[in-house]
C-alpha positions, 0 to 999 in steps of 0.5 A, a space after each residue: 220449231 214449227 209455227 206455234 200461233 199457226 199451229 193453234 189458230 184452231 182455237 181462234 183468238 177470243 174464245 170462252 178459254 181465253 176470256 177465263 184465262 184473261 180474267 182469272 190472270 188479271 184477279 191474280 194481279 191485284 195481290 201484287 199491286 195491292 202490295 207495292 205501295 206498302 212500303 209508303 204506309 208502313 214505313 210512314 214517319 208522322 211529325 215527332 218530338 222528345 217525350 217530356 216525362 210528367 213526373 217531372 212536373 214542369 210548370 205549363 210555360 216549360 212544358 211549352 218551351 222545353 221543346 226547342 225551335 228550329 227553321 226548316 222552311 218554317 219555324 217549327 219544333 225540333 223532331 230530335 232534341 229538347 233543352 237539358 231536362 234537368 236544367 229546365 226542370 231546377 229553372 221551373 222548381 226556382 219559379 223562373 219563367 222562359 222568354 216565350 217571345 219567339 215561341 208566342 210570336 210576339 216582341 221580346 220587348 215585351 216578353 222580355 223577362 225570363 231566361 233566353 232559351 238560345 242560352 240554355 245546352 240542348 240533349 237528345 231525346 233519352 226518354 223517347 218520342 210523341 208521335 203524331 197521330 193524326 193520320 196514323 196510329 203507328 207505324 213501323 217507324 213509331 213502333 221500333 223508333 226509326 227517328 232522329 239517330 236511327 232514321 237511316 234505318 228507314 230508307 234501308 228497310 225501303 232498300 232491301 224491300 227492293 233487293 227481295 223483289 230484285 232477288 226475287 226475279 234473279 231465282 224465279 226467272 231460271 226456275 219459271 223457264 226451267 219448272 213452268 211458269 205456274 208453280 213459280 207465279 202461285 209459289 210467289 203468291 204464297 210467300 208474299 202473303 205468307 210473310 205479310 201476315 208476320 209481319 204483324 208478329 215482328 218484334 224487332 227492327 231486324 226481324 221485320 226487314 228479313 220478313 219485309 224482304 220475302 214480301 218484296 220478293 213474292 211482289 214483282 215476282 208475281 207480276 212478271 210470271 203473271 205478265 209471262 205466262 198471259 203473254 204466251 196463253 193468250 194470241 193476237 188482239 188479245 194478248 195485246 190488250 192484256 198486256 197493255 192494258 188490262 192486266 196494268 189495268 188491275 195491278 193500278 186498281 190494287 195500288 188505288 186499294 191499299 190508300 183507301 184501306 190505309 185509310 181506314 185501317 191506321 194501325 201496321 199491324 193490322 194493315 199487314 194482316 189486310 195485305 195477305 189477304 188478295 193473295 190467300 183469296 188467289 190461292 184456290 185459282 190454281 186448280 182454273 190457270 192452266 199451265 202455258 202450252 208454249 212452254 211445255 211445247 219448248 220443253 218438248 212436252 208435247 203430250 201435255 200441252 196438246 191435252 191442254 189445247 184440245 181442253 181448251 178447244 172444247 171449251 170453245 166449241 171449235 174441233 181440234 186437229 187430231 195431231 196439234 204438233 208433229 214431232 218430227 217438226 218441231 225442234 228441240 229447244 236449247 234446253 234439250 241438248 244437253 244444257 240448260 239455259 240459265 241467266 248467263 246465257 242471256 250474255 253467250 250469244 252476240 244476237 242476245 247479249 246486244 238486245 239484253 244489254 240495251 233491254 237493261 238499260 231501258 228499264 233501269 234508266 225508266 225506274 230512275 225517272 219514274 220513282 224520281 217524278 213520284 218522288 216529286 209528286 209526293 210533296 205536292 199534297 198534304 194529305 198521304 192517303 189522298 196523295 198516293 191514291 192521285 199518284 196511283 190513279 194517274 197511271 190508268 189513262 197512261 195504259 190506257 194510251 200505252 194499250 192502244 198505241 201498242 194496237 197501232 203503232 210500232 214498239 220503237 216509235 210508241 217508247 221513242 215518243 212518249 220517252 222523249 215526253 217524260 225527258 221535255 218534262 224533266 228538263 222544264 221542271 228545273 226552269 218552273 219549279 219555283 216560279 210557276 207552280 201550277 205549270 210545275 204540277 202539270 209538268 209532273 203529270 205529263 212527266 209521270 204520263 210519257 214515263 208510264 206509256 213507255 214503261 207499259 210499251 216497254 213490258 211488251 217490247 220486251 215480251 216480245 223480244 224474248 224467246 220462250 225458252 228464257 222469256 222469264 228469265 229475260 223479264 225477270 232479269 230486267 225486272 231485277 234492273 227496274 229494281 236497281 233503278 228504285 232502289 237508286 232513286 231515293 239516294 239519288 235525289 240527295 244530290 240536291 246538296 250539291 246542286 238543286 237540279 242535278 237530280 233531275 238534269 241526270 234523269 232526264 239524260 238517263 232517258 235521253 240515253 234510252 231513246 238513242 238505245 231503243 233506235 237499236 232494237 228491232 222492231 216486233 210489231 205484229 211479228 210472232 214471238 220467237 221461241 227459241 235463240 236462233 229465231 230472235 231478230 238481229 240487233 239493227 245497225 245505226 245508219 244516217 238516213 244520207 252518208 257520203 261515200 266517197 269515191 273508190 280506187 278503181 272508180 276513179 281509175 275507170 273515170 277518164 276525167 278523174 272528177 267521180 263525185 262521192 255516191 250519196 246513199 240514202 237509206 231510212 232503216 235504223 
């Protein structure tokens, strides 16, 4: 295919049509980031108890001790059982007092009459739960009482909100690079706000999981074609900065939105209804976002994308050529003879089986270690809504940093560094963790920092990788990855019972791993992208910067003296 960003360099780089484009793209961004934190404020469990029926007419002491105590850290009362009701109850009608001493905190000397608690028989909640309502007035969990025997329903439903996004970017990749980027992005649009607003309606557990599993679905979706087709309308500088910055710019912004209107707003239901919102006000831009010409012209539809391009040049005010691209110039994409590109064939050819294979990787192993900071960070504020939104805002000076290491320095480097960052970090979060908290706090941060760069670097990295005739597909796939990624992290904390840095020992070698990876991939800063497979770059051969070779037969044949010393080959190319 002939040079397309050669080819278009008419248009110029800044233009009136990219600045629309630009702003429009990243106002479509805020449905997703809006969305993602969701599955935090909907699924909150708030502090529980058995329900103790006022028909029972316990006296005043019994409603106070029918509750039993338990050690978890601190004493507090149990979330998933109660003395025997009915025990307790004859106790209260015989006027026999409980030995409050624990409960009240003082000597058993001198609460010493009444029944001892230890010996009375425990039961578990069969008459349901109080909630706490402090920061919440319900939840998803206090709704359909995913507590006590039903809590593994609670992290399943996070699980399968992930799946949805991860078969999301499964069909949505094959059908952007195969229908256009734009029906896919707005059809995600659509469903992730769609299936918010039933959410409301739910009336069970199971039906609010397969409504919850659409709206994962159209979340990372949407950002990945966003992502896509902002990478291949936008040249130069200013897809750099979309990219890097602006565009995880605004889905940042939307993710700082949801807190403060959970805040606001402490009923599911109606926070739901408040989530379609972003994405039902983005619908109308679809008649503005225009579909990616690079696209059509991987296609072959030449036509449209020039109509598109000379439309554009009038809105920039700079004269188009007559013919944009010449037909007998431009090859057809692999699409077009005769078979259509799909998800396998990022694993037919060597060249990009070798750079997928690493790409997987990569974006597993950073999800791993970024959920299991936030994770960590999650515990180190009282308060939700002023915890996920520091944990949300954490993220701008990160791409603030990714964006311009991206302007400046090389793909491999930037990822390399600020990974090995997030890697140190883990690593001295086992020696600190309980002895310094202070400096365990900042070492979180500067994790979640070096975590977040690379991630930013590595959304370009693997634009740039990616040929247009499957650049979807190979985001979406490796978006599917980052959702194996968080959707593991969660059960991989629990290897704690085992040993209590185990989880944090495996993240940091996970990322470890990835650094030693990423010397493999070539390197794409300033290159053009490729459009077809042929012209992506070659995976790169590791190489000691010194080796020894040793002597060769018929050097040592051709040494009258014998005593040829080993050649020492220096190279810096990894």
């Amino acid at each position: 295919m002939q040079d397309y960003e050669a080819s278009i360099s008419f248009l110029g780089t800044w233009g009136r049509f990219q600045m629309k484009v630009f702003f429009l793209l990243c106002v479509t961004c805020l449905p997703a980031g809006y969305n993602i934190l969701s599955v935090i404020f909907l699924l909150a469990s708030p502090p529980h108890q058995c329900y103790i029926p006022a028909h029972r007419n316990l006296s005043q002491d019994w409603m106070q001790a029918s509750i039993p105590l338990q050690v978890a850290g601190q004493l507090e009362r149990s979330s998933c059982s109660r003395y025997e009701l009915d025990l307790v109850q004859n106790l209260s009608e015989l006027g026999i007092r409980p030995n409050l001493g624990q409960i009240y905190n003082y000597s058993a000397l001198g609460a010493s009459a009444g029944v001892m608690l230890s010996s009375l028989k425990q039961e578990e909640c069969k008459d349901g739960w109080i909630y706490s309502t402090e920061h919440y007035e319900s939840t998803v969990v206090t709704e359909f009482n995913l507590v006590c025997g039903n809590r593994w329903k609670q992290p399943l439903t996070s699980l399968i909100y992930f799946l949805g996004g991860l078969c999301g970017c499964f069909l949505s990749g094959q059908i952007s690079d195969r229908f256009g980027r734009k029906p896919v992005l707005f059809g995600a649009i659509a469903t992730l706000s769609i299936f918010s607003l039933a959410l409301k309606f739910a009336q069970s557990w199971t039906v609010f999981t397969v409504l919850f599993f659409m709206v994962g679905m159209g979340q990372l979706t949407s950002y990945i074609v966003l992502f896509v087709l902002g990478s291949e309308i936008l040249v130069g500088s200013s897809r750099v900065l979309y990219s890097s910055m602006c565009l995880p710019f605004m889905y940042v912004f939307g993710m700082m939105l949801l807190p403060a209107t959970a805040y606001l707003v402490r009923n599911w239901k109606h926070l739901s209804l408040l989530m379609a919102m972003p994405g039902l006000a983005s619908l109308p831009l679809w008649w503005l976002i225009p579909e990616s010409p690079r696209w059509l012209v991987s296609k072959g539809r030449l036509q449209e994308a020039e109509l598109l391009l000379k439309s554009a040049a009038l809105e920039n005010g700079v004269e188009a050529p007559p013919v944009i691209f010449l037909s007998a110039n431009v090859q057809q994409s692999d699409s077009k003879k005769g078979e259509t590109l799909n998800f396998l064939d990022l694993l037919k050819t060597k060249s990009i089986r070798s750079v997928t294979l690493i790409l997987w990787f990569l974006w597993l192993s950073t999800n791993v270690t970024y959920f299991g900071l936030s994770f960590n960070m999650s515990t180190l504020y009282g308060n939700p809504f002023l915890n996920y939104f520091l944990l949300s805002a954490v993220e701008l000076p990160a791409y603030t940093v990714s964006s311009l290491s991206a302007c400046r320095l090389s793909r491999r480097l930037s990822f390399i560094s600020f990974s090995l960052l997030g890697a140190l970090a883990l690593f001295l979060i086992q020696v600190t963790l309980h002895s310094h908290p202070a400096l365990t706090l900042f070492l979180v941060l500067l994790g979640k920092f070096g975590v977040l760069v690379g991630t930013g670097i590595l959304y370009m990295f693997t634009g740039e990788l990616s040929p247009t005739v499957i650049r979807n597909t190979v985001m979406s796939s490796c978006a599917m990855l980052s959702r194996v990624g968080s959707s593991v992290s969660p059960y991989l904390l629990q290897l704690a019972v085992f040993y209590e840095f185990l989880p944090w020992m495996l993240v940091g070698s996970l990322s470890l791993v990835s650094v030693v990876l990423c010397f493999f991939l070539p390197e794409t800063f300033r290159e053009p992208l490729p459009d077809t497979i042929d012209q992506m770059q070659a995976i790169q051969r590791f190489r000691w910067p010194c080796a020894f070779k040793p002597p060769q037969k018929d050097d040592m044949k051709s040494a009258k003296d014998q005593t040829s010393l080993p050649e020492i080959i220096c190279s810096t190319r990894f």
